[in-house]
C-alpha positions in Angstrom: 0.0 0.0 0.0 2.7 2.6 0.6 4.4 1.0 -2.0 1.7 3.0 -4.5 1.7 6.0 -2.5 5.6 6.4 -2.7 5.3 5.9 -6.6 2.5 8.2 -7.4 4.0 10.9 -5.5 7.3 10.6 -6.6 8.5 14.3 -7.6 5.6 15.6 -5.3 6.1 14.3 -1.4 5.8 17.0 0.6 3.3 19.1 -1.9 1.1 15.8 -3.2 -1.8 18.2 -4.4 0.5 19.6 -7.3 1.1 15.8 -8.5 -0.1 15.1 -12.3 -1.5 11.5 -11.1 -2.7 12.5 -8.0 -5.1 15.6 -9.8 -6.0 13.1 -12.3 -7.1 10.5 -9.8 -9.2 13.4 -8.0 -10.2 15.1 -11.0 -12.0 11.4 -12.4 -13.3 10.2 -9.1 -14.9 14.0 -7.6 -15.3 16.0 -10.8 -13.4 19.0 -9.8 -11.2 19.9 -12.6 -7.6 19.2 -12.1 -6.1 22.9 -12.8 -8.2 23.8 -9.9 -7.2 21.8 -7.2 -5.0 23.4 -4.5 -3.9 22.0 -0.8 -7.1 22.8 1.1 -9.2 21.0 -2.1 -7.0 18.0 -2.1 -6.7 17.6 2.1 -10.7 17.9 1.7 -11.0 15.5 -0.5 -8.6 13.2 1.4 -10.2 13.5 4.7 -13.4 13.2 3.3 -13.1 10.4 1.3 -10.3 8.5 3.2 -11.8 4.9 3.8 -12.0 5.1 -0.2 -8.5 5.9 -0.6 -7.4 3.0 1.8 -9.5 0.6 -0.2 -8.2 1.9 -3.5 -4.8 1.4 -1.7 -5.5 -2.0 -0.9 -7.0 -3.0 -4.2 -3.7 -1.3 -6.2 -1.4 -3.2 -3.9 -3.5 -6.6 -4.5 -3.2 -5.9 -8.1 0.4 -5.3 -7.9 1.2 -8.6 -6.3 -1.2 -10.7 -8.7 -3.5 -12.1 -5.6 
């Protein structure tokens, strides 16, 4: 799990909201438009939709290892 975190921040660590993936990822699952997403936008929309995150983590890491 933070296997996929480490690789779709890399570049972007300490500022994740300005990562190309991440904004994608944010912009296809809520439907606000990449361009606009800045740190408050992006820790909303982790806090808010966290126990999604951690079962998108999970499945990504299942996938990963082929179980």
């Amino acid at each position: 799990m933070i296997r996929f975190l480490w690789r779709a921040t890399r570049g972007y660590r300490l500022t994740p909201w300005r990562s190309p993936y991440l904004r994608w990822r944010i912009e296809t699952y809520w439907g606000l438009h990449a361009e606009r997403i800045r740190a408050g936008e992006f820790w909303e929309f982790a806090w808010l939709h966290r126990g999604d995150m951690v079962r998108f983590l999970r499945w990504a890491d299942r996938m990963e290892r082929g179980t």
